[in-house]
NUKEMAR-338812 format. One record per residue (C-alpha): x, y, z. Coordinates in steps of 0.001 Angstrom, whole numbers, plus 500000, padded with zeros to 6 digits. Layout:
BEGIN
XYZ ...
// end
This chain:
BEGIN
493410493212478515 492200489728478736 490336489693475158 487026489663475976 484911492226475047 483866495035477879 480343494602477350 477333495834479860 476715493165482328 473771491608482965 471317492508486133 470295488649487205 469005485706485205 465845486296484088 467906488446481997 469972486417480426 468921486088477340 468074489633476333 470092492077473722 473300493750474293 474919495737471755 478316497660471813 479390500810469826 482183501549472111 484396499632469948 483785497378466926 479570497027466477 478719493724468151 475605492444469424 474696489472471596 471708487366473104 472449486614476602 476279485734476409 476177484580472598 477718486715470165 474837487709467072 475974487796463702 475879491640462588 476820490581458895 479079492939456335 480910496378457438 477632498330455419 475187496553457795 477161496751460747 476684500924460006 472947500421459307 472774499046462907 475324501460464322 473294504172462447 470246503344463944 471562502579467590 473318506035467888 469491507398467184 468752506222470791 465170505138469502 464734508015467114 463148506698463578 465917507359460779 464646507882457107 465837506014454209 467100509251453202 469277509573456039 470696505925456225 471817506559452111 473628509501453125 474715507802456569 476163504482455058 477659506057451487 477658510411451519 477280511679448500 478028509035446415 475632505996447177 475170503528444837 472536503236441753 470897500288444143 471468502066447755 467241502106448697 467085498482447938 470863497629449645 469556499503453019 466143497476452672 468258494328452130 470389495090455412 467400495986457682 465351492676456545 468732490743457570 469422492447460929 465336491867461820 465979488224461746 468730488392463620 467478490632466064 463977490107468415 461172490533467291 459960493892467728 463256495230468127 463784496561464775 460629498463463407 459520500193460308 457482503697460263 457128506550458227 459474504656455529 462264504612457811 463780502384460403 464046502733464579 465683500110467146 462908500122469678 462404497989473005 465730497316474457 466052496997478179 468050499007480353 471417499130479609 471735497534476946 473697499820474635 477178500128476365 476640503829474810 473642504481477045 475670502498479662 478075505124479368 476306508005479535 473987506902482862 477843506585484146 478972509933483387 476002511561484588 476141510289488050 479605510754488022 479112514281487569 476508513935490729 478622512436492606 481193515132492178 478727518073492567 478342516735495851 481944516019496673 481976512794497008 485178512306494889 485904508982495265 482515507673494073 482763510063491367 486557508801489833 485175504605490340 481895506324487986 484094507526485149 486373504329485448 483758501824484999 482310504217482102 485691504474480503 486167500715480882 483232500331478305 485360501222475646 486906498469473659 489316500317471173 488098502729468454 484352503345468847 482785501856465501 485484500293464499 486028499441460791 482528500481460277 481860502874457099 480770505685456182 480750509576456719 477792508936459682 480694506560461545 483408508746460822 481660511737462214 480127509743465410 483855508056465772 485314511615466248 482672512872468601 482879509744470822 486469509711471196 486517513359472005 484114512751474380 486509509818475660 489431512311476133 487131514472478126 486101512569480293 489399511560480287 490290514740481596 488196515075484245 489040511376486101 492713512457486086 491606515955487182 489783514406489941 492741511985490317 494924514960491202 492377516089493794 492702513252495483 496365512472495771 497505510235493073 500153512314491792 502413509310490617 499504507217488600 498413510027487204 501962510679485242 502353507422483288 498978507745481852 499016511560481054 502958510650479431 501071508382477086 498028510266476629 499874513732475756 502185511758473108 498869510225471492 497472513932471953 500261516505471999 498232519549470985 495739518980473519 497002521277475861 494594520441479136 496578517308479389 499791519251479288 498466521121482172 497693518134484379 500781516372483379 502594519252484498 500600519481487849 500916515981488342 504842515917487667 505429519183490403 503531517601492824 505510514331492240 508397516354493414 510095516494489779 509587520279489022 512156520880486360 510256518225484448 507193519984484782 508740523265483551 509885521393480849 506840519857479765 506038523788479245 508839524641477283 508064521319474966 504070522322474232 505220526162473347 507925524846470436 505551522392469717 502633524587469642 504104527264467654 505796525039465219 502623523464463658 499931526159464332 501910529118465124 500334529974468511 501119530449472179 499971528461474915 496849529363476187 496769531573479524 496038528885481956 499214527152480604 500935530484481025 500036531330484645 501021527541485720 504135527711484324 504766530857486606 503155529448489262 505609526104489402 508870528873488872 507498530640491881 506743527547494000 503279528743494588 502304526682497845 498476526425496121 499839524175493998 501076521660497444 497717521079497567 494550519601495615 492458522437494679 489548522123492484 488773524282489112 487494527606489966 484227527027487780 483547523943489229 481854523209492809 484764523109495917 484756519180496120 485090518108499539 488541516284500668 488644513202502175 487154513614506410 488740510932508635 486920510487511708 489360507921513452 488655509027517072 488063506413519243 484697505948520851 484244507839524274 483557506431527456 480019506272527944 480405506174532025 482892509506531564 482913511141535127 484154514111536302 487080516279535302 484993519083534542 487399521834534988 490127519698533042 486625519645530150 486232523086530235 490073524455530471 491024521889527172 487485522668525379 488521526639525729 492398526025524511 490988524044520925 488424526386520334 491092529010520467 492441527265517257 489936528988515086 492134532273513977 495122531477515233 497990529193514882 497000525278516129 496795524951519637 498742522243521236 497310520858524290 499763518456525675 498113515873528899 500993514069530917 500168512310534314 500899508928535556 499723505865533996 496396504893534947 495147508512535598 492523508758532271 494739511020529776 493386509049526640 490053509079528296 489971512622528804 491452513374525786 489195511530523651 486369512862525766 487082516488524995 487907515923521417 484346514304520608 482876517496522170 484978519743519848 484192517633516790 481988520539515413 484887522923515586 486725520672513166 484634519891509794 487381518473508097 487718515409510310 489780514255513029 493094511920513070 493935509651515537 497180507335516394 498449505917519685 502392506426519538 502690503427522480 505281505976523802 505319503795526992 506310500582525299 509897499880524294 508869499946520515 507566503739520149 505467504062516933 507800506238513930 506927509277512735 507157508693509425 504953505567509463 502273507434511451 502503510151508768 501929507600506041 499021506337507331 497588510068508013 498377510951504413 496604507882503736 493564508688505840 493516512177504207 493395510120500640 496757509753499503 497655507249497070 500416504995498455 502532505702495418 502311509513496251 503737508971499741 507059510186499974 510158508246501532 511519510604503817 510142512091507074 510989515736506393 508783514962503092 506065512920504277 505693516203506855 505930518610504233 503536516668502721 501039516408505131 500913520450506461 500365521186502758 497569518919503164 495990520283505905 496106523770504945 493309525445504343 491577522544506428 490099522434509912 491043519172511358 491622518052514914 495018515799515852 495041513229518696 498354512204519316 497778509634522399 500385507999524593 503445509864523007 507052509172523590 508807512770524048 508215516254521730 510731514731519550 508375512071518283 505589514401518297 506829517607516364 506810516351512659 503172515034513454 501666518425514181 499582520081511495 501417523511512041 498758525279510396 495992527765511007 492679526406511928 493994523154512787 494501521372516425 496541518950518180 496104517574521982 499159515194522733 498937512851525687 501745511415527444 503308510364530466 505971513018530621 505539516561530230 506023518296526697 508284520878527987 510453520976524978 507144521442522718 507328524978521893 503960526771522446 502389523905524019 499680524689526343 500263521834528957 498242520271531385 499197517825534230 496172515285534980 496053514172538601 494062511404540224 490312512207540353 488966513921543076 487104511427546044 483208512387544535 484664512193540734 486479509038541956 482493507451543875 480582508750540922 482556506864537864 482389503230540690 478721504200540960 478246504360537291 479563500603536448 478565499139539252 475032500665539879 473387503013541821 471587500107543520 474588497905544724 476344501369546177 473889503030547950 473585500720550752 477308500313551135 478736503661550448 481873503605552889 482687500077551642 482379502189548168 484358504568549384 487425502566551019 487003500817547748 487798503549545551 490414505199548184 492186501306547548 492730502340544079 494225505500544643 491521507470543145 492924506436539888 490723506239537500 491773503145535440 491904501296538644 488637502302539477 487420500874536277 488848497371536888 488133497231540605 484422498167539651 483976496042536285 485199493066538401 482920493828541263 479372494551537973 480980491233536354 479629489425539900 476291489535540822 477158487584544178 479464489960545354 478517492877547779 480811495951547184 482312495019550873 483714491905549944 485443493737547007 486667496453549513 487929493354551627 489943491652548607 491296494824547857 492587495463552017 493795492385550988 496111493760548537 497198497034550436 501010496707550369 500637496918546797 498093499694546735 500219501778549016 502595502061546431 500439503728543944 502019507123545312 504753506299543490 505175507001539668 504863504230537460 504236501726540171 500658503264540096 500161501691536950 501742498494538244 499712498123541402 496245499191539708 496561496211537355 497549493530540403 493731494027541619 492650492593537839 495381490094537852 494892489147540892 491445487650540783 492554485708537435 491792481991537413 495281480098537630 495346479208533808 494107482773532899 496712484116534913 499475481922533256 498528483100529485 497889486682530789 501860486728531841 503724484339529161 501760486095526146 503119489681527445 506316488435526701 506279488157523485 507156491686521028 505447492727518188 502155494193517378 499485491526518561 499162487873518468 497421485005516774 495338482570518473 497536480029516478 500612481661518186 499377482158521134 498495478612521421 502441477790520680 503901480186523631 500957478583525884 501384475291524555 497777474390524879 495368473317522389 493456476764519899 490267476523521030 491516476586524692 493577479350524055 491068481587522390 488698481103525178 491602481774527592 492140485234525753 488693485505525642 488374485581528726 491192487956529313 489055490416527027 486604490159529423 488773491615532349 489952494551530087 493599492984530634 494127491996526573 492313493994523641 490601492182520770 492958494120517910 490969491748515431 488834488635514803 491183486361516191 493713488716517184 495019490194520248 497085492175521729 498649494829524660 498457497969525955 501777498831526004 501634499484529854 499962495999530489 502553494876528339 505021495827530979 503225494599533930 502926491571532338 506218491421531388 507221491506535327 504644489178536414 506070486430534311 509497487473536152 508212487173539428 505432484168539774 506683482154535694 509530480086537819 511800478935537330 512886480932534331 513725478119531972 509855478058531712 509182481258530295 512273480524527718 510713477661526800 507332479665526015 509399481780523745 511021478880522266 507717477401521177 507206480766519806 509840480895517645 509278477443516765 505757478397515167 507326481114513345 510130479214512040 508206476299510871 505273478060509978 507383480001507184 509323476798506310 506080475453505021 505102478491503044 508705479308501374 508310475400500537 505264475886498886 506330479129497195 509710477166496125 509197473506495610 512276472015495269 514532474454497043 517347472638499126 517451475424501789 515070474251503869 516537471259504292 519461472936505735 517490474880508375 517171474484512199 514613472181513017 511787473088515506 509969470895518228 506800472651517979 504817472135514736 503979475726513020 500711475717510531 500367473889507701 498987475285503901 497639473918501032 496823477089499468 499260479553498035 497070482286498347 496669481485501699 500232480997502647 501345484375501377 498402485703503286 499757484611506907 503919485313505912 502279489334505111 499929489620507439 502064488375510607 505374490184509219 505941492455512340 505020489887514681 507307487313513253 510388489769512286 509748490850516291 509801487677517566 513258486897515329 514903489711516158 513973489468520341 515245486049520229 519092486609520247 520738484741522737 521699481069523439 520162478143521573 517613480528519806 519999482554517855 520617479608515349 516711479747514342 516123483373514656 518578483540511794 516950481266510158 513218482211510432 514818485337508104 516135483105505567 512644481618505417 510588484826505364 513460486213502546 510074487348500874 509079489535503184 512753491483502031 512075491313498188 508788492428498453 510169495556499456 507058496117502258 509135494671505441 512553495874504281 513258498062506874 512264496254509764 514028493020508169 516752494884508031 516942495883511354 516063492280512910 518895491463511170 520986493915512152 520549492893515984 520636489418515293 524050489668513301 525614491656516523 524432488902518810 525997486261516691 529596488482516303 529386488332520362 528982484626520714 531847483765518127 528771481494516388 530394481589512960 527693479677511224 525038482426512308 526923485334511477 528000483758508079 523809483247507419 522571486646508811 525253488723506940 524019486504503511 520274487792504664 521580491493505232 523255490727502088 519708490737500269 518523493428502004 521442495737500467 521373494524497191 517803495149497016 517681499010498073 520944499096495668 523125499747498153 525825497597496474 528831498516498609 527339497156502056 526099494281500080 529364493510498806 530795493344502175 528214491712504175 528944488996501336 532569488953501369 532137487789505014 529556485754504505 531339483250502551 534737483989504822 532504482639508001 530366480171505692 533878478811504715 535105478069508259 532066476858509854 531334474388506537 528226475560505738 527918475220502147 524459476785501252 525410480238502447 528016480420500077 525852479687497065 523048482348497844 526275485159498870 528301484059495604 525019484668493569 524686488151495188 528031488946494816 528527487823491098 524961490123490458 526858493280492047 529822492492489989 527285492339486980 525894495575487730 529107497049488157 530390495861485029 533080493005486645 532324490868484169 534965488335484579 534822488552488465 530832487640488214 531050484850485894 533182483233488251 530731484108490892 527549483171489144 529545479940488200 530872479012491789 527228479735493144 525668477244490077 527646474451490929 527049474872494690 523684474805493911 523751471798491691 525894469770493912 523102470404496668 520618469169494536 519113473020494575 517514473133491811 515618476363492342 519096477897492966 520592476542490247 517590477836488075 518545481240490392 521925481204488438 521576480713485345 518936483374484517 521548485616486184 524834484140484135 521956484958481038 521684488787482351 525844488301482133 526397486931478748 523581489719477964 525806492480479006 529019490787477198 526894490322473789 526962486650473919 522559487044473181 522324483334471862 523999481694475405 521983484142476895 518666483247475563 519746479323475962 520808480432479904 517469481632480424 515241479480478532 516951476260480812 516351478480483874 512445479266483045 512297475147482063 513564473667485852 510908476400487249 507995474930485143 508686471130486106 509237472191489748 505733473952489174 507393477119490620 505213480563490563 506716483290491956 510391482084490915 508939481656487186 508444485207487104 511935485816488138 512610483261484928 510644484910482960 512024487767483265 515491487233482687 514250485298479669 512354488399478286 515149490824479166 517840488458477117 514907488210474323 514975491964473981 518649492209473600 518309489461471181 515921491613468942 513239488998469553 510797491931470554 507773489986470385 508614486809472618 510651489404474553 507384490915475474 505316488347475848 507501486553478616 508147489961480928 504163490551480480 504192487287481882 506197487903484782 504523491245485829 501298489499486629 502944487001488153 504824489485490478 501366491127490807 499592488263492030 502187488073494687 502551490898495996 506345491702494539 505780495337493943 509698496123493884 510239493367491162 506573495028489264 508139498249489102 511780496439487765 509861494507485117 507879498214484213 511421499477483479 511841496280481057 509148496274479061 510117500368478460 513367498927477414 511791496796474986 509161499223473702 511670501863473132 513441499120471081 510855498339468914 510090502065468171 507093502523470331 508417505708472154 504823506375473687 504262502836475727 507760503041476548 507180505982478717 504047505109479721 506128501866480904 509036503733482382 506514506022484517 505002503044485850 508364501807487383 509205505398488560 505508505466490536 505748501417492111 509535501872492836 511856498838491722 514734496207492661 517910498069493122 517742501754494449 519649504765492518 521387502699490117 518227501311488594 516723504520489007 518923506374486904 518360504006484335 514575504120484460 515143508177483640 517477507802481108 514708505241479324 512446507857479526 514333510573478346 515148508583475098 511589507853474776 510398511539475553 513368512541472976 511862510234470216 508102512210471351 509658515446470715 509690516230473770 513288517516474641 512822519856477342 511336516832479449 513970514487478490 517056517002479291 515073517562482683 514986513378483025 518799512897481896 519872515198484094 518766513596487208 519664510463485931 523286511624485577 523159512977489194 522186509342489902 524457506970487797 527335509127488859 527545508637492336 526460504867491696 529700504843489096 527590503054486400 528938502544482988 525455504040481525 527068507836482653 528825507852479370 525812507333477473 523375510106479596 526831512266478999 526363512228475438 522923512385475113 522929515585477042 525797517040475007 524012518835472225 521051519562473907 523025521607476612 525107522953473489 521483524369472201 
// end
């Protein structure tokens, strides 16, 4: 909440001085954007009185008995006159009118009255949902529910208000209800639970919200909460009116101890229209020169409309590179499109490519194409499969797998169910893909092969030379990619005659003879395009296939070719043009994987001598490296480590916005964590370990962690086989990060213990500070006290001596978090408050919210609730703003902490199921504490069932983490077991 007042906004400035009123809160009226004067708490309910009328003329009568019941005053006829005569000269003229000896508000424009506002909302809303168009439906209901400001007519008197203040908010609650219904139906499990939490302990005998909260907690995976949530609204219900749940309670209760598999999936009310899910339609376009293959058309067509009835068909294309298995594929599935209603998924698995796409990542962003929040996406692949078969039952949808790896990668993406299709390509067979119907794609036929040449190039230019046409297309081996870039060449140049492409192309026939031959098909087509490149075209066409990763920048792609931007982007440009490089993006570009490769071996052969393709990747890593100096120096002003790291010969780019920094370290995180973790050998190790110190962010964040992780990995290896001490010491202090992060505090431990053994021997001093100040926060968390005071001291004074003050900052908010734990709250307050101080004069964002933090955390255990508060709401928008979801979910947990503290058991959980949905710094360890939170504050509801259910998992948790907080969830659980 930002304190100003949700008010209808205004349609354009001709408008901009008209009325606006507001009953969806306290009664307030404006002119334009200037707040009106609506005088004393009796007047205010004269104008609420007659607002609520919607135009309707109220009697004198009726305002008495509005504004004072029963009881009005000896004066009240002259008191309402008084208060209307007041409001009309507030008001403009016309606005407030007398007839019939009563009082109307006429002649306000359209949407004025956030009221009316509200109920245009609603309405269409409910359209929108009639129609299924969910999503349009929940923004409806959250831009009406955003019109209420607190409790509708607030402080206003009367019986009139009181009555109208009941009705609205019960209107509130349900439409309420049916957002977080509709929320459900589309996926967001995990949002859904913190709000229902609060709502059902500022409600508990409103039993519909019981029901979604216990939906939305069993398809969060936590069923023995849900059941428990059951068991709390019977005792409750039956203490204090002596009454069961109601049936529908009942029969979901035995539907979540069955594991009904209706529940897996959204399903809408049975009274209510079937809303329509989410319908991707991600299929690539088809060719629109498709030739041929008609058989291969028919025989695929026939297997996928076999799916109808039966269990999905699998049709599974393998055949040479080159040969038109994506084109086919794609072909075929835009002519079944009517067979699948519910949409149709697509995902190229770059199977070919050394860097085969993960299942579980193409899963996630299936489940997201099917309308799954990200924060209901489970971690695991067996889950995020689960997840997405449960999904697609009941559905028709059609699967494209393209260009996949081997039936291992394929299996958890099938749909497995009824109704449902997949057709895999690939270059090998799927023989281990059980029930696969399979289908082995060979070259086209000599007439498939002359039609598809005479579609790109023209029936014109053919005609007169067909045997030049057809030695053309015999060149290529009949394959159908080559015919496509022999013939786009040949459309691309009006001078040529298709004989003097046939004679380039006898030209070339040592190479084309070898299209026979397996992969080298694929290698020999693409010699005909890269043969008739330019010299300079040629050149970026081979030294940009070098590089891993995704795609490329123009900016980096300048670096590797060490030319000027605009030269490069009309170099790749041009490349575009030959079908060589795909435009991923304005300004981006990138691979087939198979081009990839051939690039990959033309740099080999004709980039000589080799020192001049390392050099292209040196420039690379160069931009990269000094690129994400400059942005962790603008996130960290201040911060001695980059004065410690390699230095580069090739400039990277330069920021003067934050917003825009953080924008290039996230958006080229694969590319640059790629290009760190290829560049392992010789003099590049050094500032491949280095470009991960500078992009630590991209660890924290939590988003990158697992490719980090494994960049590191590889790039700690290559520094063990060298003997380079100093690298290994600074990769296993990054690794060191990554551990502590995902609360794996064993590895992170020992990655630091050798850290500062190799950090020690090869004199490098700043490794030792950042793995000291890891180590001393494990010993923290694992209740060395003694051991991480030392640490947290030795890793202060490193910083200090260095001149770090951003480190030293680093270390005292965690020595604070220390002296927290050992009750020493004053030093830790003081700790914290000197840490939060050297972040404001360095001007420091994103490491203020770290400050803040520990300041509100050692606030809290000071009792200083308020300040406590205000500093960790702070830091979460802070965190927000850059993109730290890990450390918005840890400062969640805190603020729960504190509510619980101060008594406010509701926003505690509401808090602690906010964490619990983000995720948060620090894996199973914090976890467990995040449950035990909200048991206590689910305890303090009333709701003991829930909390066992949360304390018991938490137990399961801090016990294998050996936290000291197992005691505590031990004794907590002790009578309630005992009842």
């Amino acid at each position: 909440m930002d304190g100003v007042p949700r008010v209808p906004e205004q349609q354009g400035p001709e408008e901009s001085a008209a009325l606006r009123f507001s009953v969806l809160g306290p009664v307030r009226a404006w002119r334009g954007q200037d707040p009106l004067s609506t005088g004393s708490p009796q007047q205010r309910a004269l104008l609420a009185a007659l607002l609520l009328r919607e135009g309707r003329t109220a009697t004198a009568a009726e305002l008495i008995d509005a504004l004072w019941g029963d009881e009005p005053p000896s004066q009240a006829l002259a008191a309402v006159r008084t208060y209307a005569s007041r409001l009309r000269k507030v008001l403009d003229p016309g606005v407030l009118v007398s007839e019939s000896g009563g009082y109307a508000i006429r002649s306000l424009g359209e949407g004025a009255l956030d009221l009316a506002l509200a109920q245009e909302l609603a309405a269409d809303a409910e359209k929108a949902k009639s129609s299924g168009d969910l999503c349009h439906a929940r923004a409806l209901l959250n831009k009406g529910l955003g019109l209420w400001d607190g409790e509708p007519l607030a402080s206003v008197p009367g019986p009139y208000a009181e009555t109208q203040r009941a009705r609205l908010e019960e209107w509130r609650l349900q439409l309420l209800e049916t957002r977080l219904d509709m929320d459900l139906e589309q996926g967001c499990h995990a949002e859904a639970v913190s709000e229902l939490t609060a709502l059902t302990a500022a409600h508990p005998l409103r039993e519909r919200l019981r029901e979604l909260l216990m939906l939305a907690l069993y398809r969060s995976g936590r069923q023995a909460e849900a059941l428990a949530v059951y068991a709390d609204t019977r005792r409750l219900l039956a203490d204090e009116l002596g009454v069961d749940p109601r049936a529908g309670l009942k029969e979901l209760q035995q539907r979540i101890l069955q594991a009904d598999p209706g529940l897996a999936e959204p399903s809408a009310p049975a009274a209510e229209p079937a809303a329509a899910p989410v319908r991707p339609a991600q299929l690539p376009a088809t060719v629109p020169d498709f030739t041929g293959r008609a058989s291969f058309v028919a025989e695929l067509s026939d297997v996928l409309a076999s799916a109808e009835g039966r269990v999905m068909a699998v049709s599974a294309l393998a055949g040479i590179g080159g040969v038109g298995k994506t084109t086919l594929a794609v072909h075929v599935a835009h002519q079944a499109r009517g067979a699948f209603p519910d949409g149709q998924l697509y995902v190229d698995l770059q199977g070919a490519g050394s860097r085969a796409a993960e299942p579980e990542t193409v899963l996630g962003a299936f489940l997201r194409a099917l309308g799954t929040a990200d924060s209901a996406i489970p971690d695991t692949l067996e889950e995020r499969s689960a997840l997405y078969r449960s999904i697609l039952d009941g559905r028709r949808v059609l699967v494209l797998l393209d260009n996949a790896r081997d039936a291992a990668q394929v299996r958890p993406l099938l749909p497995g169910m009824e109704g449902c299709a997949a057709l895999v390509t690939s270059r090998v067979r799927m023989v281990g893909l059980a029930g696969a119907h399979l289908v082995d794609l060979d070259v086209m036929s000599p007439e498939e092969a002359l039609q598809l040449f005479t579609k790109i190039v023209g029936e014109e230019r053919v005609a007169s030379e067909r045997k030049a046409a057809l030695d053309v297309v015999a060149a290529c081996g009949f394959l159908p990619l080559a015919i496509r870039i022999a013939a786009s060449r040949l459309a691309a140049r009006r001078t040529w005659t298709v004989s003097v492409l046939a004679t380039k192309l006898a030209d070339e026939r040592r190479r084309l003879d070898e299209l026979q031959a397996g992969d080298l098909a694929v290698k020999a087509t693409f010699e005909l395009g890269y043969g008739q490149l330019e010299p300079a075209q040629a050149r970026a066409f081979r030294l940009l296939g070098l590089a891993d990763g995704p795609d490329m920048s123009v900016a980096a792609a300048a670096a590797v070719l060490d030319l000027p931007v605009e030269e490069t982007e009309d170099l790749l440009e041009s490349l575009v043009d030959t079908s060589l490089v795909e435009s991923a993006a304005p300004g981006r570009y990138r691979y087939h994987d198979l081009v990839r490769l051939y690039a990959r071996a033309c740099a080999e052969r004709d980039e000589q001598p080799p020192s001049k393709r390392d050099a292209a990747m040196s420039r690379l890593l160069d931009f990269y490296l000094a690129t994400a100096v400059g942005v962790y120096a603008i996130e960290r002003p201040g911060d001695r480590t980059v004065a410690h790291l390699e230095t580069t010969s090739y400039d990277g780019l330069v920021f003067k916005d934050r917003g825009r920094a953080l924008d290039w370290l996230f958006t080229e995180a694969q590319c640059l964590l790629a290009c760190a973790q290829q560049q392992s050998a010789d003099s590049k190790l050094r500032r491949a370990v280095d470009l991960l110190w500078a992009a630590k962010d991209l660890a924290e964040s939590g988003a990158n962690a697992k490719q980090y992780e494994s960049a590191a990995l590889v790039l700690r290896e290559a520094a063990r086989a060298v003997a380079d001490t100093r690298a290994e010491g600074r990769v296993r202090t990054a690794l060191t990060n990554v551990h502590l992060v995902a609360g794996r505090y064993a590895e992170a431990d020992d990655e630091a213990r050798q850290a500062i053994a190799l950090a020690t021997e090869a004199q490098d001093t700043t490794p030792i500070s950042w793995a000291s100040n890891d180590r001393g926060i494990i010993a923290l968390n694992q209740g060395r006290y003694d051991e991480a005071e030392q640490l947290l001291t030795t890793a202060r004074d490193g910083y200090r001596a260095d001149g770090n003050r951003p480190g030293e900052a680093s270390a005292l908010c965690n020595l604070s978090q220390l002296y927290q734990r050992m009750n020493r709250s004053h030093s830790a307050v003081t700790l914290a408050q000197q840490g939060v101080e050297i972040f404001q004069q360095l001007g420091l964002t994103l490491r203020l919210a770290n400050g803040r933090y520990a300041l509100g955390v050692a606030l809290t255990r000071a009792g200083r609730l308020s300040e406590g508060l205000s500093q960790l709401t702070d830091a979460l928008v802070i965190f927000g703003n850059n993109r730290q979801r890990l450390w918005e979910g840890t400062t969640h947990f805190r603020i729960a902490q504190l509510h619980l503290a101060a008594q406010r058991p509701s926003q505690a959980a509401q808090h602690a199921e906010q964490a619990l949905a983000i995720g948060f710094i620090g894996g199973d360890l914090i976890r467990g504490s995040v449950l035990n939170t909200l048991g206590k504050s689910l305890s303090s509801l009333g709701q003991s069932d829930r909390a066992r259910a949360c304390w018991r998992e938490a137990l399961a948790l801090l016990e294998r983490t050996g936290a000291p907080e197992v005691s505590e969830v031990r004794r907590l659980l002790a009578p309630l077991d005992a009842a």
